[in-house]
N, C-alpha and C positions, 0 to 999 in steps of 0.2 A: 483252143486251150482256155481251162476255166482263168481267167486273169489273178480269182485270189492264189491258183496256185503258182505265182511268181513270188509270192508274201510270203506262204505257209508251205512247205511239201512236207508231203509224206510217201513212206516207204515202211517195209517192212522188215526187218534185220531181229533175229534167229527167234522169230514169234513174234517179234514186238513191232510196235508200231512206231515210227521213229517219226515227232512233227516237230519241222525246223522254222524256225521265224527267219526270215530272211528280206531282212528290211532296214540295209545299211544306210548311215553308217551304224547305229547302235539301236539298232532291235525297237526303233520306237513303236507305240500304238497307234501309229495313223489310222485314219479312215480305212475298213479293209482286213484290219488284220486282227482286232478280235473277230471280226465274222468270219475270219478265215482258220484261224484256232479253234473256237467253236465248229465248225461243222469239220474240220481233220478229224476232232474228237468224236464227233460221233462216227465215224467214216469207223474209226478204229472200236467203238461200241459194237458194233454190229459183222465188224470183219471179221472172217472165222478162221485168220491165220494171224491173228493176232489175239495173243494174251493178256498184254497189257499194253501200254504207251508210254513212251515219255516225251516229253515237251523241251526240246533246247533251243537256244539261237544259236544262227549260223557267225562266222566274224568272231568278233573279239569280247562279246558280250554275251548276255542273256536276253532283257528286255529293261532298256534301261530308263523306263516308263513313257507315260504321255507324252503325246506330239504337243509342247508346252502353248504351240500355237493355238490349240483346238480350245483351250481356257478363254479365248480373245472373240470366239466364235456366239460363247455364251448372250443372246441379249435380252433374258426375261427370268426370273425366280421357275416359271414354268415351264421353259423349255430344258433348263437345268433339270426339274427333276423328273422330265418326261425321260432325260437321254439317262440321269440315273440309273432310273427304275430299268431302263433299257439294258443297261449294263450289268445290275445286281442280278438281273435274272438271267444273262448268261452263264455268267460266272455260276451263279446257279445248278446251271443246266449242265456247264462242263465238270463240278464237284460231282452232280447224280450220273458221272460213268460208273456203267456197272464192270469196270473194269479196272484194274490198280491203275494211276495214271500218277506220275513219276514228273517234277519239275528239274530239269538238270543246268546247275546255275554256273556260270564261269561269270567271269568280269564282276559286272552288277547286276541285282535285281531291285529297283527301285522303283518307288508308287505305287504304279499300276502295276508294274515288272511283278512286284511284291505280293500283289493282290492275285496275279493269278499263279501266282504259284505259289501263293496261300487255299488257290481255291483246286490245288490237285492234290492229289491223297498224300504224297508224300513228299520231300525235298533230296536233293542230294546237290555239293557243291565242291570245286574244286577248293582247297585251299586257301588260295589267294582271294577269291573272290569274297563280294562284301554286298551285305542286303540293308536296305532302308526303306522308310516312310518319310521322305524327305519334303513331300509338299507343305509342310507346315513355313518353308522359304520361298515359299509363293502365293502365302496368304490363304490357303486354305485347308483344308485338311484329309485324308485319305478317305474318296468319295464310290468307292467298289468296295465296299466291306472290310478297308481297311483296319478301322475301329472297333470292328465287330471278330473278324480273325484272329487279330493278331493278339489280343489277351487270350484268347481261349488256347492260344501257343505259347505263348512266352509269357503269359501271367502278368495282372495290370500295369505292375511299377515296372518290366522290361517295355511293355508295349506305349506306357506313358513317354518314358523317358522317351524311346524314340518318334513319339509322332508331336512330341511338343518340341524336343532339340532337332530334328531334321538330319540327326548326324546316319552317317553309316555305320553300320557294327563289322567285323571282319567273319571268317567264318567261323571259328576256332569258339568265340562267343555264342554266333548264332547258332552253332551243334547245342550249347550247352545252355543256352536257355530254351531250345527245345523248334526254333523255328525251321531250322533244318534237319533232318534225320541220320545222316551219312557224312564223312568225308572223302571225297575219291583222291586218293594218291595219284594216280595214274592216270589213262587214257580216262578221260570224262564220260564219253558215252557209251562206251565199253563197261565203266562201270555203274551208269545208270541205268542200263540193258539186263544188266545179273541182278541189281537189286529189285529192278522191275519181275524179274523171272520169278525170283524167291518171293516177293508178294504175292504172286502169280501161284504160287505153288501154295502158300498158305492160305491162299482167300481173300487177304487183305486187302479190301475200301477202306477209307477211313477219311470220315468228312469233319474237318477243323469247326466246320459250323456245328458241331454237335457235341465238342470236348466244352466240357463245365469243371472238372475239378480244378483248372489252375484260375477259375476267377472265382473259387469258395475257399474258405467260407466268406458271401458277399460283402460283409461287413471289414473284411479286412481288406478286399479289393477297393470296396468306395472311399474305406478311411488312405488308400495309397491314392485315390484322384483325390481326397479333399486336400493335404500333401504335399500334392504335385500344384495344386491351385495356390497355395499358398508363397509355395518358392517364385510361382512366376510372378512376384509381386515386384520382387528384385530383378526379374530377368530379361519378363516380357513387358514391359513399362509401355502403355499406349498399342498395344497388339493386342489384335482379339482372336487370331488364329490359334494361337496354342491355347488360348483357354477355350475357344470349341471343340478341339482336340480333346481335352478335358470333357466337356459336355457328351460327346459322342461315346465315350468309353464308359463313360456313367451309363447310360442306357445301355451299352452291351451288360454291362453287371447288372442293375437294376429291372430290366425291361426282355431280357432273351433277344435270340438273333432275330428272329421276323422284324419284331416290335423296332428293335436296337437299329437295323438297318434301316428302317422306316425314318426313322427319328435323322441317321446320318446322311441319309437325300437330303433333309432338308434344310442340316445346318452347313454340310453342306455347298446346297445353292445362297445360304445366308452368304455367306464367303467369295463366293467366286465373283460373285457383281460387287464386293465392297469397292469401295478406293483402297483399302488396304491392297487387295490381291492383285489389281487394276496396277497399284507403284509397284510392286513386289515382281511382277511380271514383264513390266516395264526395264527394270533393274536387273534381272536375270537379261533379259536380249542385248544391252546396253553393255555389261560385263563379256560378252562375247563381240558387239563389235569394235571395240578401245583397241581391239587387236589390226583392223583393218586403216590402213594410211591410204590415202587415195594415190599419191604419188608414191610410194615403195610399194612394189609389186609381191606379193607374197611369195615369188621363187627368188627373190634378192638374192645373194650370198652373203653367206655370213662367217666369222669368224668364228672357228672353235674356240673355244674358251676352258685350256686343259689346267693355269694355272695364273691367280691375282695376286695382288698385292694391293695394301691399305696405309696410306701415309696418315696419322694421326691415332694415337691410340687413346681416346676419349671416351665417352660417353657411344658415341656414335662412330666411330671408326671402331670400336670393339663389336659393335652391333654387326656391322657392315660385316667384319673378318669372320663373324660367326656364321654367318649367312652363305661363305662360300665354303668352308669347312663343314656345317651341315649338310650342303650340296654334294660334299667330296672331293671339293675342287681343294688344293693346299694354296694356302695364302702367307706372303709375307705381312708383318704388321709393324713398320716404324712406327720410332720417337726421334726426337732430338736428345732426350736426356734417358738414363736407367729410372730415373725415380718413376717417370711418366712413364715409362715403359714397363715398370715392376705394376703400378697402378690399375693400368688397365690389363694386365694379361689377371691381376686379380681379380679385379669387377666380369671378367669372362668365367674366371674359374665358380665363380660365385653362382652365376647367372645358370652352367652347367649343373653347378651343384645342386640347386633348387629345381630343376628340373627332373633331377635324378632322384630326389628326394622325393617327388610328387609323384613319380610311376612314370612320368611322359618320356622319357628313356635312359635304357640303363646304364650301367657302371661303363659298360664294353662300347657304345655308343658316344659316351660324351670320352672315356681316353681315346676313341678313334678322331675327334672333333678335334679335340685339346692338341694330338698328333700334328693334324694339317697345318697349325699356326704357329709361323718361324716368327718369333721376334727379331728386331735389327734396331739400329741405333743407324745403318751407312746405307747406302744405297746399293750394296754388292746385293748380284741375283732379279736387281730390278732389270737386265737385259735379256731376261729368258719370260718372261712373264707378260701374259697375252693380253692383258686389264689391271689399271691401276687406278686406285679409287681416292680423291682426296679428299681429305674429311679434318681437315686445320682448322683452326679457327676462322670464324664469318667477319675477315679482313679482306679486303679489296689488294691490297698489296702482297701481306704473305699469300694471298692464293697463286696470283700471279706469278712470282717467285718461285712458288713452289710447281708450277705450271714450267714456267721454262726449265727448271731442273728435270721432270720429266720429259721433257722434250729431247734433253741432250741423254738421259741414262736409259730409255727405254730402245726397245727394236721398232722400227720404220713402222710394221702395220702393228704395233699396240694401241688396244683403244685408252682415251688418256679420260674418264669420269670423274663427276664433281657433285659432292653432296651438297655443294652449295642451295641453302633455300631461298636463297633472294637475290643471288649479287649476277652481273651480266657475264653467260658464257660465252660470247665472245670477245670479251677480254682477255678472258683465261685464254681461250681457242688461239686467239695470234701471239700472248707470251710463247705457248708453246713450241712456234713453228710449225706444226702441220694442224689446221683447223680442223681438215677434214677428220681428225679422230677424236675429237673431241665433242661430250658430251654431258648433259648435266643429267645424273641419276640420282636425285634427290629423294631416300628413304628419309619415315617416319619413326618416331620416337616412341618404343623402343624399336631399335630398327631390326634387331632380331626376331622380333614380334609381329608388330603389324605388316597388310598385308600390302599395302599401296608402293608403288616407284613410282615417282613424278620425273619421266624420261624430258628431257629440254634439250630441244631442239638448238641451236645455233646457227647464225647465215652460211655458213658452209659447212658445216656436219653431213658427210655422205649421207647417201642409201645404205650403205652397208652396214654404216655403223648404226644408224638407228635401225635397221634391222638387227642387228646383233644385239644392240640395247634389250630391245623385244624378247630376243629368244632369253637373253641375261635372266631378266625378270622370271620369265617363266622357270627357268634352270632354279631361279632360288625360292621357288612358290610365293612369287610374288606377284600379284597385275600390276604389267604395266598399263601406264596411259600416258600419250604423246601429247606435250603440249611449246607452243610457242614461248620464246625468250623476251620477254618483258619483266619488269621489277617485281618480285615474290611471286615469276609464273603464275600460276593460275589457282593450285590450295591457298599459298602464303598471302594472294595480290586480293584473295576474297574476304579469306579469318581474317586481316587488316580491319574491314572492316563489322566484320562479327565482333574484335574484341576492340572497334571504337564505341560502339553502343554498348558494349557490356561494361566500361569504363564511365560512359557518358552518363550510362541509367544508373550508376551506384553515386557516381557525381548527385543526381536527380533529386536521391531520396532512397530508389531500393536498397539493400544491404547485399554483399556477397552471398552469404546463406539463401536470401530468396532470388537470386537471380538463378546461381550452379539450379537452386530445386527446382524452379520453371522450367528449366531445358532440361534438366535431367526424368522432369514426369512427362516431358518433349516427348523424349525416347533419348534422348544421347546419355553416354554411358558415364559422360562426367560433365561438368558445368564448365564455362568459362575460366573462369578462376582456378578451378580444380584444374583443369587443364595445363594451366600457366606454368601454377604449384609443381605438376610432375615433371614438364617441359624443362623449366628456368625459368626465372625471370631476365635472370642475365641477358637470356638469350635474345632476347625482343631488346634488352634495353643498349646491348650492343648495335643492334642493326638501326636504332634509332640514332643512335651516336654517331654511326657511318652515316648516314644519310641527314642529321642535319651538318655534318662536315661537308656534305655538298648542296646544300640548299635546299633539301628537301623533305617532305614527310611519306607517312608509311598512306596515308588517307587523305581525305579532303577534309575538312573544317575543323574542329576542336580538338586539341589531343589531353585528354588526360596528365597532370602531372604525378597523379599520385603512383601509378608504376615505375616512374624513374626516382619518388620518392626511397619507392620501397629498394631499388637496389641501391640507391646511394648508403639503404642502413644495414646492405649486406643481406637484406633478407632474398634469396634466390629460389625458393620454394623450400620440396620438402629434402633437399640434397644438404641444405642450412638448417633445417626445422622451423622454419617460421619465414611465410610469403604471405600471400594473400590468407592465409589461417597461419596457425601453431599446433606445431608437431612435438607430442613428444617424444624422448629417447627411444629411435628403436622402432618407433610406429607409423607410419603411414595414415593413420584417421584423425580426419584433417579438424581442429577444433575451431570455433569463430572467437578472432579476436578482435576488441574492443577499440583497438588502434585505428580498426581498419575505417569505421565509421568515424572515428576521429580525422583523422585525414582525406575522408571522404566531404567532412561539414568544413573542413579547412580549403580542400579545393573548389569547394562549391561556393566559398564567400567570395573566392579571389576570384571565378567569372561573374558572380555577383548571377547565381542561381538559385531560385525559390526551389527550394526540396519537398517534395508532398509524397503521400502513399501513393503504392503504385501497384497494381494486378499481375497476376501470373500472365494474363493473357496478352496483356499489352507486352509486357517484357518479351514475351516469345516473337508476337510480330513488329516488335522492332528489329530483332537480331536477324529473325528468316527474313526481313523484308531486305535489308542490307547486306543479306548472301545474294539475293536473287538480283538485285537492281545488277552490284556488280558484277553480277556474272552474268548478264544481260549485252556490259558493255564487253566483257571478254570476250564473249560468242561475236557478240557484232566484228569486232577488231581482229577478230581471228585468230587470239590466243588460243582457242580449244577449238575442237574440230564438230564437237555433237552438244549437246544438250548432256548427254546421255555420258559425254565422257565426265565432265563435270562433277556430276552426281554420283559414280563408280568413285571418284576419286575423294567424295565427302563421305560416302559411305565407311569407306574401307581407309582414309586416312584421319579421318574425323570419329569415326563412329556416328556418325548423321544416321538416324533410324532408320533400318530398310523397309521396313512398313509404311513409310512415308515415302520414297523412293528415291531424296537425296534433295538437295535443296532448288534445282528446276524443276524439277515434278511434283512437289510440291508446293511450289508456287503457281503450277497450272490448274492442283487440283484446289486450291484458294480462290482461284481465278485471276486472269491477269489483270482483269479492271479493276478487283479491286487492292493487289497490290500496288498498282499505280495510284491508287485514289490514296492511301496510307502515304504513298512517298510523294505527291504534291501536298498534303494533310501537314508531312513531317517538316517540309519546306515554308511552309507559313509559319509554321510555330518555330521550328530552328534556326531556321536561315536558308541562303543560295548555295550550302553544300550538300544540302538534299536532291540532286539535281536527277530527273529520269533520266534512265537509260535511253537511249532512242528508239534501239529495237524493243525497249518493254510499252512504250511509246506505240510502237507501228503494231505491233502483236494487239495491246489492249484495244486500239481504236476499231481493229477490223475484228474483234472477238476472236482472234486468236491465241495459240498455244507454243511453249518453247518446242513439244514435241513435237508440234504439228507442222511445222516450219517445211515446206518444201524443199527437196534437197537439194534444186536450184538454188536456193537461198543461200546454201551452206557455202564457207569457201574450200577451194578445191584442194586447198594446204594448207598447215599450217602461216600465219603471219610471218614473215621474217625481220621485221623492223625490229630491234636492238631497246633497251632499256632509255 
C-alpha cells in the first residue's frame, strides 16, 4: 500500500474525484501530505471517470494549516527558500488541473489550509465554518502564495486586514468578499460534488493567480497597504510581521504573481529565523501546554458546572457574573446593600450596552446575558449552585468570613473560588471547612475582557477541583494557568516588582509620560502608570496597608511613597479622574500632570536621590530585568510549573508583547548572562535588594536558557508551601 495513501484517499463518487486529507486530528500539513494532495490531483487530471475533483478533509475540519512544528525545522535563509520555492510550485502544479477542482471547507481553513484552497479553482464551505491567514501570530507571514492569492480574491483591504490581524472571518463574510464561491446548507460533499458537476458541465478552470480586477486600479490597492502601514503604528508596536505582511501584498499589486511570489519566499524566510517568529512559536506550544499538570491526569473527573454564583458585585464580581452568563451558565450575584447591588448590575448593563452598540452582539444576545443574572442581597439559592466565586474586597478577614458562610450555605461538593490576587488560599480553604474545594481563580481587570485565570492552587485543593478549575477556564474562553500559593501568586508576586522600578525610576528623574512611552514602544498596550490608572490605585494601596499590618512588604528594598501619597488625596485613577495623570469629564485620555513630578522631586529629596535624565532603553531593561530575576526565583521555588507558563500568563494578563514571547523568553533571547550582569550592575549602584536569582545564577554560568532547562530540572508539582 502507497503509505501517502493513509494521508490522502481517493475515490470516485458520480464522476468526481473525491480527495480526503486524512490526517487527524485537524487536517495538518505534515511531512507527506501536500505530496500526497498533489499527485491525487493529478491521479484525478488524467482519470477518465472523473470530471472533476474536490479536495475535503476527513474529521471535523478541513486543513487547519501547517505542522507549526516544521517552522522550528527551518535552520538557514536558504533552506527556507529552497523548501519555498518547493511548495509554490506545487501549489502551482495542483491550480494547472485541467479539470474543475473544488476545495470543500467545514471547520477551518487556515494558512496553508487557506493556501491551497486558494490554489483550487473554486471554494465551497459549510456555514459554520471559518477561513484565515492567521500566521501573522507566529511571526511570519503566508509563505505558499498566501499574499499573492488572496487580494486577487478578496481585494487588497479584505486580504490586508486578514493577513496583518491573524483573525478568522466566518463564512457568511468569506462568500461575500469573494474568497469562497458557495454555501452548502446541507450534506457538504454532496454539495461539493454538484457544484463540481456544473463546472464540469460549463468548462470552468479558473486560476486565482490570474484574476487582476480586484487588485486595480493598482493605485487604489497600494494607497489601501500604504493605510494599513500606517494603522499598524498604533497596533503592531515593535512587530515586524504584519508590516511584511504589508511588504508581500505590495508586490502582489506592484510586481504580478511570478514576480510578487518571488518577492514572498523571501520575506518570507526574512521572518521565520527572526527572534520575533522564534518567541511567537514558542508562545503558541507554551499556550497549549499550561493545560497539562503533571500530577492531575487528564481523564480527572470533574464537576459539571450547570449553575454559579458571585458574592460581591463590584468592579470585578460584575466581570466575573458576566463571564458565566456569556457562557450560559445563570449566575446569582450578591451584595450586602441595594445601593451596591443597583450599582453594579448598572456598570453590567452599561458594559452590555457598549458592546451592543459596537456590533459585537446584539440586542437578543446581551437580554439573553442580562436574563442569566439574578441579583440577591441573601443567600437563598446558594444550596443548588455548583460554584461560587468571591470577589469582596482584598481583606484578609471579610474573605474568611465570607468563606465560612459559604461553607455552611453551599451543597458538600460545590466548588468554593476566590478572585483573591494576593492574600493566602489556605486560609480561606480551612474557614471554609472543606479545603478540598477550595480554590483561588484569580481573573484580570476587566475580567469580562481579558483572557488570563490565575488558577491557585491550595495544600489540600483536590484533583478534581483543579481539574474542574481548568475545564472552568476554558468553559468561559479563558486560559487557564496553574500556579502555587504564595503571596501575589505568581502575576501579582512578579508586577510587584515591575511596578517597584517603575516607582523607583520616576523617584530617579524619568517622568510618568517617559516611562508608560518606553514600554508602551516595548510592545505593551499600556505603560505602568497607565496601567495602575485603569486598575485603581486603591487597589495596590489597600494590599500594602494589609501587609504592612503584618510586617511586611509587597518587594524587597525601597518602596515608593509617592502611590500611597496619591490615594491618601483620593486620587484612585481614571474611576476619580485624576491618578498618576488627569482625566477629564467623561474621557479616558490620560493628560500628564505637573503634581506628579512634584512629588516625585519630594520623594526623591527624602531618600536623598540625585535625579538625572534617563533613556528609553535603560527604563526598559530595568523593568524586564526585575520581571525575569523574579520569575527566576518562582520557577526555582516551584510556584510555576514551566517557563512557558509564566509568559502565557504575562502575555494574556499583562499584555506583555507576543512578539517577544512574554518576559522568560525574552530574557533568553537578551541572554541570560547578560541579564545577570544588569542585576549584579543594579546591586552595586542600589543596594543588597538587587539580589540574583540562583537559578538565573546557575543558567547564566553554564550558558544556559529558561527554556532550555531539562525537564528533570522542572518540579514534578506545583510547590505547596503556604504564603
Amino acid at each position: 500500500m502507497d503509505p501517502m495513501s493513509e494521508l490522502v484517499h481517493y475515490e470516485i463518487r458520480d464522476q468526481v474525484a473525491v480527495i480526503t486529507v486524512d490526517n487527524p486530528p485537524v487536517n495538518a500539513l505534515s511531512p507527506g501530505v501536500p505530496e500526497a494532495i498533489e499527485a491525487a490531483v493529478s491521479r484525478a487530471a488524467k482519470d477518465p471517470q472523473a470530471r472533476a475533483a474536490v479536495l475535503i478533509g476527513a474529521g471535523s475540519t478541513f486543513i487547519a494549516g501547517a505542522d507549526i512544528r516544521f517552522f522550528e525545522t527551518i535552520a538557514s535563509r536558504e533552506s527556507s527558500i529552497e523548501r519555498s520555492h518547493a511548495i509554490h510550485a506545487r501549489l502551482a502544479h495542483i491550480e494547472n488541473c485541467s479539470k474543475p477542482l473544488i476545495a470543500a471547507i467545514h471547520g477551518t481553513a487556515l494558512g496553508g489550509g487557506l493556501e491551497f484552497a486558494m490554489a483550487c479553482h473554486y471554494r465551497v464551505a459549510v456555514p459554520a465554518a471559518k477561513v484565515g491567514q492567521p500566521e501573522v501570530l507566529l511571526g511570519i507571514i503566508p509563505g505558499a502564495g498566501g499574499t499573492q492569492r488572496l487580494p486577487r480574491l478578496a481585494g487588497a483591504a479584505m486580504a490586508l486586514e486578514m493577513c496583518t490581524h491573524g483573525q478568522h472571518i466566518p463564512a457568511e463574510r468569506a462568500l461575500a468578499e469573494g474568497i469562497i464561491d458557495r454555501i452548502i446548507a446541507g450534506d457538504l460533499l454532496s454539495g461539493a460534488i454538484a457544484f463540481a458537476l456544473e463546472k464540469a458541465q460549463s468548462g470552468g478552470v479558473r486560476k486565482s493567480r490570474e484574476i487582476e480586477e480586484k487588485i486595480q486600479p493598482r493605485a487604489a490597492a497600494l494607497a489601501a497597504c500604504t493605510k494599513t502601514r500606517e494603522a499598524l503604528g498604533k497596533t503592531a508596536r515593535g512587530a515586524r510581521a504584519p508590516y511584511a505582511a504589508v511588504e508581500a501584498m505590495e508586490a502582489a499589486i506592484e510586481l504580478g504573481f511570478d514576480a510578487g511570489s518571488a518577492r514572498e519566499i523571501e520575506i518570507f524566510a526574512d521572518c521565520v529565523l527572526s527572534t520575533e517568529s522564534h518567541a511567537m512559536v514558542k508562545l503558541f506550544f507554551a499556550e497549549r501546554e499550561v493545560a497539562k499538570i503533571p500530577d492531575v491526569p487528564k481523564d480527572t473527573p470533574t464537576l459539571e458546572i450547570r449553575s454559579a454564583a458571585v458574592v460581591g458585585a463590584g468592579t470585578m464580581g460584575g466581570g466575573i457574573a458576566m463571564n458565566y452568563a456569556n457562557a450560559g451558565i445563570p449566575v446569582l450575584l450578591k451584595e450586602v446593600t441595594q445601593e451596591a447591588l443597583d450599582r453594579g448590575l448598572a456598570i453590567i448593563r452599561k458594559n452590555y450596552q457598549s458592546s451592543a452598540s459596537k456590533g459585537r452582539i446584539s440586542q437578543q444576545q446581551m437580554d439573553r446575558a442580562l436574563s442569566l443574572i439574578t441579583p440577591t442581597l441573601t443567600f437563598d439559592g446558594f444550596d443548588s449552585v455548583d460554584i461560587v466565586t468571591e470577589a469582596v474586597f482584598e481583606n484578609m478577614d471579610l474573605k474568611k468570613t465570607t468563606f465560612a458562610d459559604l461553607g455552611r450555605v453551599t451543597k458538600p461538593d460545590c466548588i468554593l473560588a476566590s478572585n483573591t490576587s494576593t492574600l493566602d488560599i489556605d486560609e480561606f480553604a480551612r474557614a471554609s471547612g472543606r479545603p478540598a474545594k477550595v480554590i483561588g481563580t484569580h481573573y484580570f481587570s476587566p475580567a469580562n475582557v481579558m483572557k488570563l485565570l490565575e488558577l491557585v492552587r491550595g495544600s489540600e485543593t483536590s484533583k478534581e477541583t483543579i481539574a474542574t478549575g481548568m475545564k472552568i477556564a476554558k468553559k468561559l474562553n479563558k486560559i487557564g494557568v496553574l500556579v502555587g500559593n504564595c503571596f501575589g501568586f505568581v502575576a501579582n508576586r512578579m508586577v510587584a516588582y515591575y511596578m517597584r522600578e517603575a516607582y523607583l525610576l520616576l523617584e530617579e528623574g524619568a517622568s510618568v509620560q517617559q516611562i508608560d512611552q518606553a514600554l508602551v514602544h516595548f510592545g505593551m498596550p499600556v505603560g505602568p502608570f497607565g496601567m495602575q490608572d485603569i486598575a485603581g490605585i486603591d487597589v495596590g494601596a489597600r494590599i500594602r496597608q494589609y501587609l504592612r499590618s503584618i510586617g511586611k512588604e509587597r518587594s524587597e528594598g525601597p518602596q515608593s511613597v509617592v502611590p500611597d501619597w496619591l490615594f491618601d488625596m483620593g486620587r484612585y485613577g481614571q474611576k476619580t479622574g485624576a491618578g498618576w495623570y488627569h482625566y477629564e469629564a467623561g474621557s479616558r485620555t490620560p493628560i500628564p500632570d505637573p503634581l506628579i513630578d512634584d512629588l516625585a522631586r519630594k520623594a526623591a529629596a527624602e531618600r536623598c536621590v540625585t535625579r538625572r535624565a534617563m533613556t528609553d532603553e535603560e527604563i526598559v531593561a530595568r523593568i524586564t530585568t526585575a520581571l525575569a530575576n523574579e520569575g527566576a526565583n518562582i520557577l526555582d521555588e516551584g510556584f510555576a510549573l514551566r517557563p512557558g507558563d509564566i509568559d502565557v500568563m504575562y502575555v494574556h494578563g499583562f499584555g506583555f508583547p507576543r512578539h517577544r514571547g512574554g518576559p522568560m523568553y525574552y530574557a533568553d533571547t537578551v541572554g541570560l548572562k547578560t541579564v545577570l550582569d544588569r542585576v549584579h550592575r543594579y546591586r552595586a549602584e542600589f543596594g543588597d535588594y538587587w539580589h540574583p536569582a540562583p537559578l538565573l545564577e546557575q543558567l547564566a554560568t553554564a550558558g544556559g536558557t529558561f527554556y532550555g532547562r531539562s525537564r528533570e530540572s522542572r518540579p514534578r508539582e506545583l510547590a505547596q508551601r503556604s504564603h
